[in-house]
N, C-alpha and C positions, 0 to 999 in steps of 0.2 A: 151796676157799680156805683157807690156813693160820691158826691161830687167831690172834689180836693179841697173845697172852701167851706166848710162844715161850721158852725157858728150856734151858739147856744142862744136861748130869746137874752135880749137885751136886758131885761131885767136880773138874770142870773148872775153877771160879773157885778151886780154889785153889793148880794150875799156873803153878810161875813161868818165866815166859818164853815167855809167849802173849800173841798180838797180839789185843786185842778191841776191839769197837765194842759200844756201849751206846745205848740209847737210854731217858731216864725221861721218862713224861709224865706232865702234872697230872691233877689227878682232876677226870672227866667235863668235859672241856673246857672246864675254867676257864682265866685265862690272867695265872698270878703273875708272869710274866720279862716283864711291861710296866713294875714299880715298879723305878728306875731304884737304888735301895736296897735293895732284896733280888739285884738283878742280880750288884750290885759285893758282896754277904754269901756269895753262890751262888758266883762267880766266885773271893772269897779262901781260902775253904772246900777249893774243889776244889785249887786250886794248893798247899794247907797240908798237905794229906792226900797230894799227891801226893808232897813232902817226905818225912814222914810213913811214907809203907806203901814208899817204894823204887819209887815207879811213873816212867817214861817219858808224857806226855802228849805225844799228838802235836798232837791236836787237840781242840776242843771250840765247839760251836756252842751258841748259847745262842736258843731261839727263843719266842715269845709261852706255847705251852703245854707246850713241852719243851723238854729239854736231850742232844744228841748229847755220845759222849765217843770216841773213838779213844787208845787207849794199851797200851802196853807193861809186863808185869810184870816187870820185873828181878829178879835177885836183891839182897836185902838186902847190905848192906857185911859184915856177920855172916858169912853165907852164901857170899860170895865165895872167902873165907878158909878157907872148910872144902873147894873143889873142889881 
């Protein structure tokens, strides 16, 4: 059975123009994404950042003790202009 902490080499997060899925969970199966206020904190956060770093968000599921994310690294506006 593969271990629960699975991790890509370090060099790979920082390819742009790879499709990745994410998954973070809480520590020891607490369950913070029930406060309907840290949801909508968790949820502004992620869509600012995606602004932010030039990400594509496909998707993102937000569940009791995790949070799924599917998205796309683009290139920056910067970095367009230099291909």
């Amino acid at each position: 059975m593969p271990s629960k902490n699975q991790r890509l080499a370090a060099e790979q997060y920082s390819i742009v123009g790879n499709v990745a899925f994410f998954t973070i969970h809480a520590y020891k199966g607490c369950t913070p994404f029930v406060a309907a206020e840290l949801n909508e904190a968790v949820i502004e956060t992620l869509l600012a950042e995606r602004l932010r770093l030039s990400i594509e968000l496909y998707a993102y599921c937000l569940m009791p003790d995790h949070l799924h994310c599917l998205l796309y690294t683009s290139p920056s506006p910067r970095d367009r202009t230099r291909s």
